[in-house]
C-alpha positions in Angstrom: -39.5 18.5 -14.3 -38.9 17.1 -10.7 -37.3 19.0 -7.9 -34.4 16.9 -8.0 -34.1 16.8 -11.7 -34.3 20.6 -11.6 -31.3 20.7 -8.9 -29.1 18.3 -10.8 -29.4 20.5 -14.5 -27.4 22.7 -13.5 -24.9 20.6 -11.8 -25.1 18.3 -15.4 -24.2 21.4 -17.5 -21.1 23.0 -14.8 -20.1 19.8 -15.0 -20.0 19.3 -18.7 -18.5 22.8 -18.9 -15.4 22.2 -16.4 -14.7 18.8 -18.4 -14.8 20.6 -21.7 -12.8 23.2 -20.3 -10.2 20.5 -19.2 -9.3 20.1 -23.0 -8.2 24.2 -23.0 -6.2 24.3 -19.8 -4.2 21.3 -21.0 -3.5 23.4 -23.9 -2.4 26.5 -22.1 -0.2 25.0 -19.7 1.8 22.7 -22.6 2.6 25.9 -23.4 5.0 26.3 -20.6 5.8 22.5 -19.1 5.6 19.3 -20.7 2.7 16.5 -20.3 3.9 14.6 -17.4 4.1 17.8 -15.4 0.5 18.4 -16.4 -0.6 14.9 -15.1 1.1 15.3 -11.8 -0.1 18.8 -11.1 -3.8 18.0 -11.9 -3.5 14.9 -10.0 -2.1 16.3 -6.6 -4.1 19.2 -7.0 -7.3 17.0 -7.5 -6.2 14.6 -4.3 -6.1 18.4 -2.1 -9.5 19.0 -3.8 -11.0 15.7 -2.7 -9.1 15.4 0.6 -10.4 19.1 1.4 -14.1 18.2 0.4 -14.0 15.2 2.9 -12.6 17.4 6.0 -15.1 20.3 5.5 -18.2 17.7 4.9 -16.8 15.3 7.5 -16.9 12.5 5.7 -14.9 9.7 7.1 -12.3 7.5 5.1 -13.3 4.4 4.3 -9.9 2.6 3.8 -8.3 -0.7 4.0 -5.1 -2.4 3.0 -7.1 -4.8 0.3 -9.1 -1.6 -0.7 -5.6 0.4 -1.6 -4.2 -2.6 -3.5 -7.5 -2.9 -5.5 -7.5 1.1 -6.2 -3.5 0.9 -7.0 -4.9 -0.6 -10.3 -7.6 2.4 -11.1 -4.9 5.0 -10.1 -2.5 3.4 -13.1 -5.6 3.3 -15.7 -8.0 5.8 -14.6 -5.4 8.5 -13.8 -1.3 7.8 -14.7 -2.5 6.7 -18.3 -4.9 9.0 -19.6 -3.5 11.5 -17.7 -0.4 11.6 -19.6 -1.5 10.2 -22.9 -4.2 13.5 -23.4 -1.7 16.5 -23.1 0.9 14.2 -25.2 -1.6 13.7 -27.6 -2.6 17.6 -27.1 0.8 18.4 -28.3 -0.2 17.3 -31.7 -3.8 18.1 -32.1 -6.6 20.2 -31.6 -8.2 20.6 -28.0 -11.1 20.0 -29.9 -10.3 16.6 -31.6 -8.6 15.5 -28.2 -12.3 15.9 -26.9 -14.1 14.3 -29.8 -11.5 11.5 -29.3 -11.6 11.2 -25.9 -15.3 11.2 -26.2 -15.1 6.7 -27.4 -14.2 5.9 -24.0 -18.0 4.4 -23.7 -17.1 2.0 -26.6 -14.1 0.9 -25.3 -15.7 0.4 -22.4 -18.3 -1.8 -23.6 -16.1 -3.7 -25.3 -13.8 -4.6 -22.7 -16.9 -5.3 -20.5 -18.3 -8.0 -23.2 -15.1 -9.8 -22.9 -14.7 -9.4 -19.3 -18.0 -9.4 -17.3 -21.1 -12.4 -17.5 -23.8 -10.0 -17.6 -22.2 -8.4 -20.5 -22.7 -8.9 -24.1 -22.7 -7.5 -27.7 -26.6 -6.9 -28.9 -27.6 -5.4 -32.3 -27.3 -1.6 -31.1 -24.3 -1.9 -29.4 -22.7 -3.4 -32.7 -24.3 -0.4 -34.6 -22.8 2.1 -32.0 -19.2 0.0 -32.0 -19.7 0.6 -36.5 -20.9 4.0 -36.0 -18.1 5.3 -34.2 -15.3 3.8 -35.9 -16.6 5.2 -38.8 -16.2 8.4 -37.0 -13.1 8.2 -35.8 -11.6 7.4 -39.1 -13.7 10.7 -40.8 -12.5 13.2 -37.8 -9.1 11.7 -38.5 -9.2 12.6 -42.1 -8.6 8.6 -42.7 -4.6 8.7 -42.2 -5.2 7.2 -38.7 -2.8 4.3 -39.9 -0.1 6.7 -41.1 1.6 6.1 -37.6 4.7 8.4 -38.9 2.8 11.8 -38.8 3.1 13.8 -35.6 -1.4 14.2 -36.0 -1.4 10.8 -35.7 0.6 9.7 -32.6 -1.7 12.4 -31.1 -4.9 11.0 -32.6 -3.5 7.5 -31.4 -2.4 8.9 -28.0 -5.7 10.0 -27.3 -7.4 7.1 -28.0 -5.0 5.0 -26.0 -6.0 7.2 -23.0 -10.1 6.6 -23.9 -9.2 2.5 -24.2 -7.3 3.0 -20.7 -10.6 4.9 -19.3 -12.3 1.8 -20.5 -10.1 -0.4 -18.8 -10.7 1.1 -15.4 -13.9 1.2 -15.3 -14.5 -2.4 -16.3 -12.0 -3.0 -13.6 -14.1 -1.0 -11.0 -16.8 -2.5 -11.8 -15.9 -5.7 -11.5 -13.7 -5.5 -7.7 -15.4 -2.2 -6.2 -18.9 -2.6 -6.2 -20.7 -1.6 -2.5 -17.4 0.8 -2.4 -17.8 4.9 -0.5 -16.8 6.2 -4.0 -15.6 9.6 -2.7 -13.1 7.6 -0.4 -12.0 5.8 -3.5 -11.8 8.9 -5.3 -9.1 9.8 -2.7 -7.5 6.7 -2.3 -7.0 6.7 -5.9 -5.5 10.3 -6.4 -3.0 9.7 -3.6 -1.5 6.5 -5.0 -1.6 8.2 -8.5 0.4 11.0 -6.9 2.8 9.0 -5.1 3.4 6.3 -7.8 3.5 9.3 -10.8 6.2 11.3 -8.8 8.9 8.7 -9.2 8.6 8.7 -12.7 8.1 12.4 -13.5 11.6 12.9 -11.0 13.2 10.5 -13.5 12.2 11.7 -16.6 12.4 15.5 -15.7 16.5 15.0 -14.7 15.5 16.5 -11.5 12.6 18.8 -10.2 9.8 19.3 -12.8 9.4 22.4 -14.1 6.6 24.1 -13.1 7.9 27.6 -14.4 4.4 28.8 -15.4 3.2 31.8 -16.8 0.1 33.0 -14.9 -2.7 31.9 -17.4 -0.5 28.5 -17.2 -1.2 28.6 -12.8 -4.5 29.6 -13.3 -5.3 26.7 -16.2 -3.1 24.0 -13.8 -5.7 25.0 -10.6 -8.9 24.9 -13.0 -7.8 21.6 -14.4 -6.7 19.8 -11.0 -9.1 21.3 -8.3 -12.5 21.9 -10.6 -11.8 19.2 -13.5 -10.0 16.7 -11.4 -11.2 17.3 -7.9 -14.2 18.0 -7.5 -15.2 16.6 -11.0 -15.3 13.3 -9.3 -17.2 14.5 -6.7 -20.3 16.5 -9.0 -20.6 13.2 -11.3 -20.6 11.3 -8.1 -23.9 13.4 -6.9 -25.1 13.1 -9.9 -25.4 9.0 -10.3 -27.1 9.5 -6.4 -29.9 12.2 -7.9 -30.1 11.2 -11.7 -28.9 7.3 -11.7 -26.0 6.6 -13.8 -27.9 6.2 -17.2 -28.5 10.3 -17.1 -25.3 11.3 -15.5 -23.7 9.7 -18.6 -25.1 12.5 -20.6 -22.1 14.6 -19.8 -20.8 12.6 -22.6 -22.4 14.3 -25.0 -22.2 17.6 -24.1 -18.2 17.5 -23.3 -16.9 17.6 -26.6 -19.6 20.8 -28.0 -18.1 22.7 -25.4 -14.4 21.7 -26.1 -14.6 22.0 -29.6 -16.8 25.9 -28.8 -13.6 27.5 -26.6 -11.1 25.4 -28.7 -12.7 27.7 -31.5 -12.6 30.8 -29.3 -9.6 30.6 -27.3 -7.2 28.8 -29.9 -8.4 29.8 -33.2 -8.7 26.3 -33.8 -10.7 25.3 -36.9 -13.4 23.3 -37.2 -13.7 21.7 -40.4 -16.6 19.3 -42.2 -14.7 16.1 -41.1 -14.6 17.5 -37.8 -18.2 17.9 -37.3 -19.1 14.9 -39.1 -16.9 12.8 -37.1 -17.9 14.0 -34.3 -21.6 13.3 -34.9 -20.5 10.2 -35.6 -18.8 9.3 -32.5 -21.6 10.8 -30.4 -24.2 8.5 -32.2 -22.1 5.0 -31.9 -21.7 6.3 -28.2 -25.5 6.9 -27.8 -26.3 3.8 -29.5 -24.2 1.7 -27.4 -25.3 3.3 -24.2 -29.2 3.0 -24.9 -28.4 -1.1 -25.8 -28.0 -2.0 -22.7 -27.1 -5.3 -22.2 -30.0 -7.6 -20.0 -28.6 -7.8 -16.1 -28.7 -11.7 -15.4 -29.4 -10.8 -12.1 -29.9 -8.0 -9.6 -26.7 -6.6 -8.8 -25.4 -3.7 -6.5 -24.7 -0.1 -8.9 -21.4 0.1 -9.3 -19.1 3.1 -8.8 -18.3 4.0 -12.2 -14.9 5.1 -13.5 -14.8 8.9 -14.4 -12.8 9.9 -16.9 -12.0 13.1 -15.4 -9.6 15.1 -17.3 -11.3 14.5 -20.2 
């Protein structure tokens, strides 16, 4: 093992740990607010986390009117979405299936890219992975993922409306942002999600949202917007620079075991032979579909990828 490969590993698993522990603190702050207070918290708190990171490492801001209308787009897909679609769907389900769930975003991703982007395509393993994890999805979900009047199912289906949003964004990044300072996106795109969240949150809450928290429901709100949202972006963001994007990705796999672990500890959630099976599932279409590349027509400048932070 490399020097730099050694430096990253342990960067790879806090990582993996803060994003698994992103499902719990949702969990434990529903318990006093509602979801679109959780989205706005996590996502101002993660703007101060980012914003703070660029002061103290004097990094400049690399901004531009044309750049904030681009990033207005990422901050509605990457951010407002997901970010209220998981704890909605939290309401319902375990913080373990929310993971698992959460967990397709690479297949939605590589289907929207097929459709949207030349250089992509469908080849035999990405086909396999796209089978593979439908198969999965439909086993986690006990196969009643079509019975759209239980409450378990608007959560299943919320949850994987947030991962096709995730997959959205980042075919939408990759296809306008390339060459892009990613941490000055990152901050760009938490302000406007802040600013154009508050609005609605206002209107929906009647009035000031209710951030009447107990103190495990503070503490969870600070993990989940400063560690998980914040300076999430920035750690996977080092991590494409010392590992390339291909390993960086294998947060993906290890999100959901530690979700579904303090799910079990903290929640005495259950976790049952469909959800293990599923979730094997899911992880193998994903693996398949990120090992089956598609060819690059041509040499192209890496792209900022879209983190789904907040997993």
């Amino acid at each position: 093992m490399d020097t730099r490969t050694a430096r990253a590993l342990p960067v790879l698993l806090g990582l993996a740990c803060t994003w698994g522990g992103s499902f719990l603190f949702i969990k434990y702050i529903l318990e006093d607010s509602g979801p679109l207070e959780v989205a706005l918290g996590r996502i101002a708190l993660g703007a101060l986390a980012v914003a703070a990171y660029m002061i103290v490492s004097r990094r400049p801001l690399k901004a531009s009117p044309g750049l904030v209308a681009r990033v207005s787009v990422m901050a509605v897909a990457n951010n407002i979405i997901p970010f209220i679609l998981i704890p909605l769907g939290e309401e319902h389900i375990s913080s373990g299936t929310a993971s698992i769930l959460n967990a397709t975003v690479p297949i939605f991703t590589v289907v929207f890219a097929a459709t949207a982007l030349d250089e992509e395509h469908f080849t035999s393993a990405r086909i396999v992975g796209l089978l593979l994890a439908f198969v999965g999805v439909g086993v986690l979900t006990g196969g009643d993922v079509l019975d759209v009047t239980s409450s378990n199912v608007l959560g299943e289906l919320a949850v994987v409306g947030a991962a096709a949003s995730y997959g959205v964004g980042t075919v939408y990044t990759r296809q306008t942002l390339r060459g892009q300072d990613p941490v000055s996106v990152s901050l760009i795109q938490l302000t406007l999600s802040t600013v154009l969240l508050g609005p609605i949150v206002l209107a929906f809450s009647g009035g000031v949202p209710d951030f009447s928290l107990s103190a495990r429901g503070y503490a969870s709100l600070l993990a989940l917007g400063l560690a998980g949202t914040g300076m999430a972006y920035i750690a996977f963001f080092w991590l494409i620079e010392n590992l390339g994007s291909v390993r960086a990705t294998l947060v993906t796999y290890i999100v959901p075991i530690i979700a579904v672990f303090l799910g079990w500890i903290a929640l005495d959630e259950s976790i049952g032979v469909n959800t293990i099976a599923g979730g094997l599932l899911i992880v193998a279409g994903v693996a398949s579909v990120m090992r089956g590349q598609a060819p690059v027509r041509q040499p192209r400048i890496e792209p900022i990828r879209a983190v789904a932070a907040g997993k």
